[in-house]
N, C-alpha and C positions, 0 to 999 in steps of 0.2 A: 854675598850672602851665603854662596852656598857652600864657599870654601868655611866660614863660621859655624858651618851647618855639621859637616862632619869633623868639625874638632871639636864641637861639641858632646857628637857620639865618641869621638875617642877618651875624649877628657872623663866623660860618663865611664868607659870602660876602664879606666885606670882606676878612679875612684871606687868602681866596686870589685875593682883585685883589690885595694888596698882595706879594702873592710870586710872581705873575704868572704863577698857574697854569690860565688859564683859553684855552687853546688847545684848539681842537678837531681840528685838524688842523696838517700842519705848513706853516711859508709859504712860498709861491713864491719863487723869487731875485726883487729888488730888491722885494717886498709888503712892506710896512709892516703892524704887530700894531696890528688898532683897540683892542687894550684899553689899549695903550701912551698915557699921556694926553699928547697934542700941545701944543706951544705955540698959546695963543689967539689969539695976533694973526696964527698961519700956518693956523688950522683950517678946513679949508674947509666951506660950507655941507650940510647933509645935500639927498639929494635930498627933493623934496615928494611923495613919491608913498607910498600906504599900500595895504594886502593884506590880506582876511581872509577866513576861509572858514567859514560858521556849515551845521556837517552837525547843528543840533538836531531836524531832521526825521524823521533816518534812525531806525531801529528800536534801541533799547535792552533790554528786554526782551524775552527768546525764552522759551518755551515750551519741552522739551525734544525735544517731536517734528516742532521746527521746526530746519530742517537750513541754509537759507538766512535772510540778512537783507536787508532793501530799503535801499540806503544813498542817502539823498539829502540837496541843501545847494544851498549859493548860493556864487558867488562874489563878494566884494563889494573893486573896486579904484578908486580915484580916475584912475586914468591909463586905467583899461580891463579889463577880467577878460577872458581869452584860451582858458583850459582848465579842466580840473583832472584830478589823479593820483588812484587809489584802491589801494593796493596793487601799485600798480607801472604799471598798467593808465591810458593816455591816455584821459579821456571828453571829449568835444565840449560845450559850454556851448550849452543851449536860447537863447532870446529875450531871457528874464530874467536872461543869467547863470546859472541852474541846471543841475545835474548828476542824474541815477539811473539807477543800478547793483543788482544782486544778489551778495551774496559768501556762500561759503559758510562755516558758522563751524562751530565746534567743540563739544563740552560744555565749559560752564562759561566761564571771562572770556577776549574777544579784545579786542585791540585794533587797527582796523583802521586803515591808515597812508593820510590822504587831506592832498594837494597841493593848492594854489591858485595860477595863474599871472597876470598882468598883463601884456599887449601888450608889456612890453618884460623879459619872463622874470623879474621879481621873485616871489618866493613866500614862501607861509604855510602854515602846516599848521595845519588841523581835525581833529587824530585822533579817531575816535570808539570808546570803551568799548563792550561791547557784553557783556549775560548770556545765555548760556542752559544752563537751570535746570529745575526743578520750586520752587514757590514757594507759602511757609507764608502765609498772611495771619493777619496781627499780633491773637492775643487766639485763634486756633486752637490745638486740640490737637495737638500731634506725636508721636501714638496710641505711637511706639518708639522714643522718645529715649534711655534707657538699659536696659540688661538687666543682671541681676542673677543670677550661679550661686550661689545659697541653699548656707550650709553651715552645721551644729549651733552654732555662733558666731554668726551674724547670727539664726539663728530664735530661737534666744534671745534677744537684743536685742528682736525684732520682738513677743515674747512680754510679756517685760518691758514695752515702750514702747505698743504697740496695742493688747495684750489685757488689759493690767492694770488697763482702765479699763470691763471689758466689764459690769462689776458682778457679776462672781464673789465679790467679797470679800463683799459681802451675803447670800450665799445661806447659810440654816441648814439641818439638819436640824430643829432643834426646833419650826421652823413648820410643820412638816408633822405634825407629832405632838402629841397633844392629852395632856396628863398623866393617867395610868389607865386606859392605850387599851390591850385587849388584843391584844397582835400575835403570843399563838396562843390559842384557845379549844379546848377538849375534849381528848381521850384524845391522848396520854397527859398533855401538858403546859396548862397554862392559866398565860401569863406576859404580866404589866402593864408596861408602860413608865410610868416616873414622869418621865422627864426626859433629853433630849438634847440634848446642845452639842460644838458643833466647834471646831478654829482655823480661820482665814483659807483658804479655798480656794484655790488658784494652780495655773497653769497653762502649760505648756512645750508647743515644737512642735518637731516631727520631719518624718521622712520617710521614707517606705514601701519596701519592697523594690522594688516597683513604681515609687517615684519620685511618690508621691501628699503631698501637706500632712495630716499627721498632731498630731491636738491631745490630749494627755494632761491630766484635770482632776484634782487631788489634792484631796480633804477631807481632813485632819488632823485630828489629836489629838480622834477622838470617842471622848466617853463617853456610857454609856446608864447611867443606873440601872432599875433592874427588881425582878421582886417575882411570886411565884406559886407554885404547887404543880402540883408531878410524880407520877404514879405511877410504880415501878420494882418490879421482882420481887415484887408484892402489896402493896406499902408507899406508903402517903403521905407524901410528903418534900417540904418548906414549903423553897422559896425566897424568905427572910427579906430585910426592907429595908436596905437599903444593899449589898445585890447589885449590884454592873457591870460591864461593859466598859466597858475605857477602853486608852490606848496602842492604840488603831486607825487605820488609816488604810485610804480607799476610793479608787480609780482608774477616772474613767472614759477611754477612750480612744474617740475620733472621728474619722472623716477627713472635713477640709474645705475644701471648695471656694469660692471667692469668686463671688459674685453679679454678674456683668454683665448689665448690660442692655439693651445691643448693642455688637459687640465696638469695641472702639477706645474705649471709655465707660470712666468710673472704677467700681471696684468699690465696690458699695452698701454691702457685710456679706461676711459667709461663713454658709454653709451648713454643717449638721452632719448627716451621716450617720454608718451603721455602729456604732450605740455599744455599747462591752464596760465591765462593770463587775466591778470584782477587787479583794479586800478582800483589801491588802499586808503588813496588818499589823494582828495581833490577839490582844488577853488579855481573860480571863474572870476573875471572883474571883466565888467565890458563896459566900454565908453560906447554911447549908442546916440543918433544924430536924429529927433523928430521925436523923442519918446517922453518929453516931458509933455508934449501935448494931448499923446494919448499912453496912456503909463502903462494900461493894462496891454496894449500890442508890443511895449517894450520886454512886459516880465516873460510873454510870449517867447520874444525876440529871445531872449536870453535862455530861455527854456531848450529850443531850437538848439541854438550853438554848443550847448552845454553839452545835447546828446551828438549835436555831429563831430566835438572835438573829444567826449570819450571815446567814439567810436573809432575816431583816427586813430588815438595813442593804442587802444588796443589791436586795431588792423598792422598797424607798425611795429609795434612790437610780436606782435603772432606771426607775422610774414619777414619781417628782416630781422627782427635781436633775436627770437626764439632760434632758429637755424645760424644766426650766428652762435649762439652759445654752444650748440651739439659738438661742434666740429673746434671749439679751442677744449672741450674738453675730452677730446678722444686722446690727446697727447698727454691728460695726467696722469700721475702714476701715483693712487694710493699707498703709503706705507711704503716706500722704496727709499732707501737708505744703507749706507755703507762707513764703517766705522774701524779702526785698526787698536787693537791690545796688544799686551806686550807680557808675555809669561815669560818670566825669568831669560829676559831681555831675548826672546824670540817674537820679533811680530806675528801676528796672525790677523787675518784681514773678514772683515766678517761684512755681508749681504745678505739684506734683507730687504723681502718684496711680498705681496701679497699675493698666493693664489690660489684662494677662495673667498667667496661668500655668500652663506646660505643664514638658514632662519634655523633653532633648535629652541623649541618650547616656549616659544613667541619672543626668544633673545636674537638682535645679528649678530651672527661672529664671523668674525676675518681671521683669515688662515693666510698667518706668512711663513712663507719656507725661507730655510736659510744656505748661505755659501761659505763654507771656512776655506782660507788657505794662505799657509803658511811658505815657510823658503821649500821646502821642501827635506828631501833625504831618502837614500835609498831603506828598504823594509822588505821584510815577507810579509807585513801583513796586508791583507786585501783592502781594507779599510777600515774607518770610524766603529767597533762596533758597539753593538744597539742592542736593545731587548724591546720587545711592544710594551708597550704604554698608552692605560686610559686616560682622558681628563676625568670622566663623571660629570656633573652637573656645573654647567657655567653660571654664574651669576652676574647681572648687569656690572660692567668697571671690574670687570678681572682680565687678566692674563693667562692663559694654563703653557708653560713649558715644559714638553719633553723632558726630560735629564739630557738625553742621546745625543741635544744641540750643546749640553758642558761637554759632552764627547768627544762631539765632534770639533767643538775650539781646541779641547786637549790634545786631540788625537795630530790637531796639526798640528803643534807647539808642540807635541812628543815626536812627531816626526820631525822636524826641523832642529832636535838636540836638547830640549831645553831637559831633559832630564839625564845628561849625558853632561860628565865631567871629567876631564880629563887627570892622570893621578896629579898630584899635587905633593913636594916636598914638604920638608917640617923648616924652610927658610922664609918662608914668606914674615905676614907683618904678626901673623896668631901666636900662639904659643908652641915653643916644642914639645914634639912627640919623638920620642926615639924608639927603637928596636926594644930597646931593653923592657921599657914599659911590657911591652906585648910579653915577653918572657912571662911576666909575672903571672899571666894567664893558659897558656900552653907549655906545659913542663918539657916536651919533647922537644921544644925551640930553643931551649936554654944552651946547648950542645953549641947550638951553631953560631952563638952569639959569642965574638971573640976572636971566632977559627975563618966561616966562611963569608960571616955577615960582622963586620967592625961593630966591636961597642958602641955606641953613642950614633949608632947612624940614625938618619931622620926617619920617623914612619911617614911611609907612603900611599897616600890614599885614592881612590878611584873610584865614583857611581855611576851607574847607568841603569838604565831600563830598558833591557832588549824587546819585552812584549809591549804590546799599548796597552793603555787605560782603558775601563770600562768604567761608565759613569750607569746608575740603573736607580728605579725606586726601591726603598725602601720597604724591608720584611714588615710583617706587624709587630715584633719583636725591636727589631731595630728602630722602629716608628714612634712606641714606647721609649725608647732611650730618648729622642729628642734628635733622633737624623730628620733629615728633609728626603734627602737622597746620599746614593754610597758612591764612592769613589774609590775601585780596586786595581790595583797594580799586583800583576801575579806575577811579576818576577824582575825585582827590583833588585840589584845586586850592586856589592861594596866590597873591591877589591883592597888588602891588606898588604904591604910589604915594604920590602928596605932594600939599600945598595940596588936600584932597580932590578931587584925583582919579586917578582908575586909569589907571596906567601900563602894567602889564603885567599880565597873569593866565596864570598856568603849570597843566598839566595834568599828573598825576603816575600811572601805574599801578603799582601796589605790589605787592608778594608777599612777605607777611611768612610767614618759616618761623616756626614757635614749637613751643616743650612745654612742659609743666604740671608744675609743681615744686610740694609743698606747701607752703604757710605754714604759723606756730607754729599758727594756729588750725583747722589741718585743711582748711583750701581748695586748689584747684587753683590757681596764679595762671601765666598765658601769661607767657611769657619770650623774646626773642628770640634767634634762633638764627641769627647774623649768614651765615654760610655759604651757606643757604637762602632768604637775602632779595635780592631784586632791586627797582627801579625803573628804570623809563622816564618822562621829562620832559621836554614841549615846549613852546613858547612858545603859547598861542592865540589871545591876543589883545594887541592891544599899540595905543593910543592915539600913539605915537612913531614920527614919520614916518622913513623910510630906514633901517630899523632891517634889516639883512641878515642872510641865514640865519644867515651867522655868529657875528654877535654874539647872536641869537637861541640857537644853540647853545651860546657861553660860559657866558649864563646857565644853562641850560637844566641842563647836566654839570655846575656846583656846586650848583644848587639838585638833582638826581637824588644825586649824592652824599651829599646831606644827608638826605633827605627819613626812609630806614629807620629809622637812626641817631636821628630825631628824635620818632617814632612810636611805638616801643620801652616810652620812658617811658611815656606814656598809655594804656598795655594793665594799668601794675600796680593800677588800680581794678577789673580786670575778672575780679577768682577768684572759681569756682565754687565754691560749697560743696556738699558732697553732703547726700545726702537724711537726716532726722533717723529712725533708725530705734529711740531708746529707749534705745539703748546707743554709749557712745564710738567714735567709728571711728578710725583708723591710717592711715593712709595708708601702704602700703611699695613699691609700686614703680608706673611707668607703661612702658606701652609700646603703641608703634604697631602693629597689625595691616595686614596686607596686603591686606585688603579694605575699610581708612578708617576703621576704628573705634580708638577708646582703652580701651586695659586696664587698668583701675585696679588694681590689688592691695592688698585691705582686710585690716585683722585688726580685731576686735572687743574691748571691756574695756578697764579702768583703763591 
C-alpha cells in the first residue's frame, strides 16, 4: 500500500507538469516559465553554485515548561555562505559559517522558518520542526487514558465477563454441612439436616445511592432436607424424613472496592465489605408425625422450624459463603485486558487495566490506564508526546478518551518504522517513473539528464518520518470543520532521485484533522477530515546545482498539495478497538469535547 501511495504522489506530480500547473507566483513581463521545457540546443547552462543549511543541531524536543528553543545550523554554500534568516530575523554567520538564535515556541508543533544565503543572495531553507510537549516513554503507563461513566448495562457486562470467573460457581452449601448435623439442639425444637444443594451462584453489580460499586451474590434453588422432633402445646410432634426446603434463594450484598496498590497502578482484586444476607425466596413442606390429631400444635410445629431453618441458612451463609466470597474476589481484575493492532503491518501491543474509581456528580467512573508497545527502534525522542486534556462532564454509558492514548499507539508504530520506507525503484509491479519526468519540473535537472544521470533511469523514491507524531484535541476552529481530533507530523520527508542517488528531499509538516467512525467490528477507525488538514513543504536538500527558490517552490506546492490526500489511506490500519468488558459493545455516537477528550456513546448487549 504504501509503495501505491507514493506513485501516486508522483503520478500527481507529473500530471500537473503536464498541465503546467506548477507556478508559484505570477511572471514578470518578458520572465520566461522555468517549468516550460526549452529547446536543448538553446538551454543555457545552470549556474554551478549549491546552498544548504543543516539546523540538525537546534533543539527538537521541548519539555513543556520550556518556553524558549536554542535554534542553531551551518550554512554550507560552494560560492560562500553570507548570512542566514530565522523567522524573519537577519543572523551573522560565525567563523564556521554557523548561526544561534533563541525563539520562542508555543505548546505543542512549531515550525520555525530558517534561510540560508550565499555571497551572491542565492538561498535555501532548513525549516526546523520543533515539539513541545509532556512525553509518555514507550512501554509506560498512561495512569488516565480513558474514563468510563459506569451504568446498569456495562456493570452487567463487567459482572458477566470479570466476575463470572471469580469461582462463585463452585461454592456449595453442602460443604459446609456435614449430613446429621443438628442445626438446632434442645427446647423446643431438635432438627437434623440430611442434606443441602444449591444452583449455580451468580453475581450482579450495581451502585449505591451514594455512588459506591455494589455486588449482589445470589444462591439459588436451595433445598435442605431435615428431620427432628418439636415440642408444641405439651405434645411431641416428629418432624418425619423427607421434610424440606427447597424453592429458596439467599442474597448476599457487598460493597466493593478495588485494591490498588499505589495509585496510577492496575487494580490487583476488589475488596468486600459491608455484607447483608436476605433469604428472597422461601418454602417449607414438613411431613409431621401426631399432628393430624391435634392440627393447631402442628401449624405451631411448623411455625418453629420454619424460623430455625431461616435462621440456619442465614447463619451459613453469613459465616461461611460471605467470607468465602471476599477472598475469590480479591484475585479479579476489573477491566484488564490486552489486544495487539497492526499499523502498516507493525504490531503494537496494547494494555489495558483499571486504576481508578471514584463518584463525579453522583456518576461511577473507572479510569483505565493504558500500555503501548511496539518492536521497538532507536530515536531521540523521549517519548509519546501529549498535551493536557479535559473530559468535562461525563454522562452515564460514555467513554471520554484522551487523544494522547492515539499517541501513544502511533508513537509505538512510529517507532517501530511503520512510517519509514525504504527508496524504491520504478521496476516493481506500479507504473514507471523515470528521471526524465522530474525534468519537466526543475529546469536546472534537465543538464544532467543524459550526461550524469541516463535518460529513462527509474525514479527513486523514499519516505520517512524522523520526528513523532503528535495526536491533540482539536482548536474551535478546526472543531467547526468536523475534526474530532488532530493528528500532526512535523516533519515528514520524501526523498527524490535516480541512478541511486538523491536528488532532492522535501520536508512536509502535516495537520491531519480526523474522527472516529466505527467499523462493522466495533473499532474506532480515523478518517480524514479534508477541511481540517493542512501541510507545509519545502525543498531541504537538493544534490542539483542552480536549482532556484522558484523551482524549489513548484516542486515544493504539488508535492504540499499531495501529501494529506496521500496519508489519509494509511491511518485505515489504525482503529481502536475498545476495551473487552464480557459483553457486546455498540458503538452509537462520538463527539469532541472542548477540553480534547473523545465521547464515545456505548450501549451494551446482543
Amino acid at each position: 500500500m504504501r509503495a501505491i501511495t507514493l506513485g501516486l504522489v508522483c503520478l500527481a506530480l507529473v500530471a500537473g507538469c503536464a498541465n503546467g500547473r506548477l507556478r508559484s507566483r505570477e511572471l514578470e513581463p518578458g520572465e520566461s516559465d522555468p517549468t516550460e521545457r526549452p529547446d536543448p540546443a538553446t538551454m543555457p547552462e545552470p549556474d554551478a553554485w549549491l546552498v544548504s543549511v543543516d539546523s540538525s543541531a537546534s533543539d527538537r524536543y521541548l519539555a513543556r515548561s520550556e518556553a524558549t528553543a536554542s535554534i542553531r545550523g551551518v550554512v554550507e554554500a560552494n560560492l560562500g555562505a553570507d548570512r542566514a534568516e530565522v523567522d524573519g530575523t537577519d543572523l551573522v554567520l560565525d567563523g564556521s559559517d554557523g548561526f544561534s538564535t533563541t525563539a520562542p515556541i508555543p505548546e505543542g508543533l512549531s515550525l520555525v522558518e530558517i534561510h540560508g544565503f550565499d555571497v551572491n543572495d542565492n538561498e535555501a531553507r532548513g525549516d526546523r520542526a520543533l515539539l513541545r510537549a509532556d512525553y509518555l516513554e514507550e512501554g509506560s503507563r498512561d495512569a488516565d487514558a480513558i474514563q468510563i461513566a459506569v451504568n446498569d448495562a456495562l456493570l452487567s457486562g463487567l459482572a458477566a465477563g470479570a466476575l463470572g470467573g471469580a469461582g462463585l460457581e463452585t461454592l456449595s452449601l453442602g460443604s459446609f454441612i456435614t449430613p446429621g448435623t443438628a442445626i438446632v439442639s434442645g427446647d423446643p425444637c431438635t432438627i437434623y439436616v440430611d442434606q443441602i444443594t444449591n444452583g449455580t451462584p451468580r453475581i450482579a453489580l450495581g451502585t449505591t445511592a451514594d455512588g459506591r460499586l455494589r455486588a449482589t451474590a445470589t444462591v439459588p434453588d436451595i433445598t435442605v432436607n431435615i428431620h427432628g422432633q418439636c415440642r408444641a402445646l405439651g405434645y411431641d410432634v416428629g418432624i418425619r424424613d423427607g421434610s424440606q426446603v427447597d424453592e429458596t434463594d439467599v442474597q448476599i450484598t457487598m460493597i466493593l472496592e478495588p485494591i490498588f496498590p499505589a495509585p496510577g497502578e492496575c487494580a490487583t482484586g476488589l475488596r468486600a465489605s459491608e455484607p447483608t444476607v436476605e433469604i428472597t425466596r422461601f418454602d417449607i413442606d414438613l411431613r409431621l408425625s401426631g399432628s393430624l390429631l391435634l392440627s393447631l400444635a402442628g401449624e405451631l410445629v411448623g411455625e418453629l422450624a420454619e424460623g430455625f431453618v431461616r435462621g440456619m441458612l442465614e447463619d451459613q451463609v453469613q459465616e461461611m459463603i460471605g467470607p468465602a466470597i471476599g477472598p475469590a474476589l480479591e484475585d479479579v481484575s476489573l477491566l484488564n485486558t490486552t489486544t495487539t493492532m497492526d499499523f502498516l503491518s507493525t504490531p503494537v501491543e496494547i494494555s489495558l487495566c483499571m486504576t481508578g474509581l471514584d463518584t463525579r456528580d453522583g456518576v461511577l467512573v473507572a479510569t483505565l490506564g493504558t500500555i503501548a508497545q511496539g518492536p521497538g527502534g532507536e530515536t531521540d525522542a523521549p517519548g509519546a508526546p501529549r498535551l493536557p486534556a479535559t473530559s468535562g462532564t461525563l454522562t452515564s454509558g460514555t467513554l471520554a478518551i484522551d487523544p494522547a492514548l492515539v499517541g501513544q499507539i502511533l508513537f509505538s508504530a512510529w517507532r517501530g518504522g511503520a512510517l519509514h520506507l525504504d527508496s524504491l525503484g520504478g521496476s516493481g509491479s506500479g507504473p514507471s517513473l523515470t528521471i526524465d519526468l522530474l525534468g519537466g519540473v526543475v529546469a536546472a535537472l534537465r543538464p544532467m539528464i543524459g550526461t550524469t544521470i541516463p535518460r529513462g533511469s527509474a525514479l527513486e523514491l523514499g519516505i520517512d518520518a524522523p520526528m513523532a507524531p503528535l495526536a491533540r484535541g482539536p482548536t474551535p476552529m478546526e472543531a467547526a470543520a468536523g475534526a474530532q481530533f488532530m493528528l500532526e507530523i512535523g516533519d515528514l520527508r520524501l526523498s527524490l532521485g535516480a541512478a541511486g542517488r538523491t536528488l532532492f528531499v522535501l520536508s512536509s509538516t502535516v495537520r491531519l484533522g480526523l474522527s472516529l467512525e466505527p467499523n462493522a467490528e466495533g473499532a474506532l477507525v480515523p478518517t480524514l477530515v479534508p477541511d481540517a488538514t493542512t501541510a507545509s513543504t519545502h525543498v531541504v536538500e537538493t544534490t542539483v546545482p542552480g536549482v532556484t527558490m522558484r523551482m524549489a517552490d513548484s516542486l515544493s506546492s504539488l508535492v504540499n498539495g499531495m501529501v494529506p490526500t496521500q496519508i489519509g489511506p494509511l491511518l485505515e490500519g489504525a482503529a481502536i478497538s475498545l476495551p473487552d468488558i464480557g459483553a457486546p459493545i455498540t458503538i452509537t455516537g462520538v463527539t469532541a469535547d472542548p477540553g480534547g477528550t473523545l465521547h464515545v456513546s456505548i450501549s451494551t448487549g446482543p
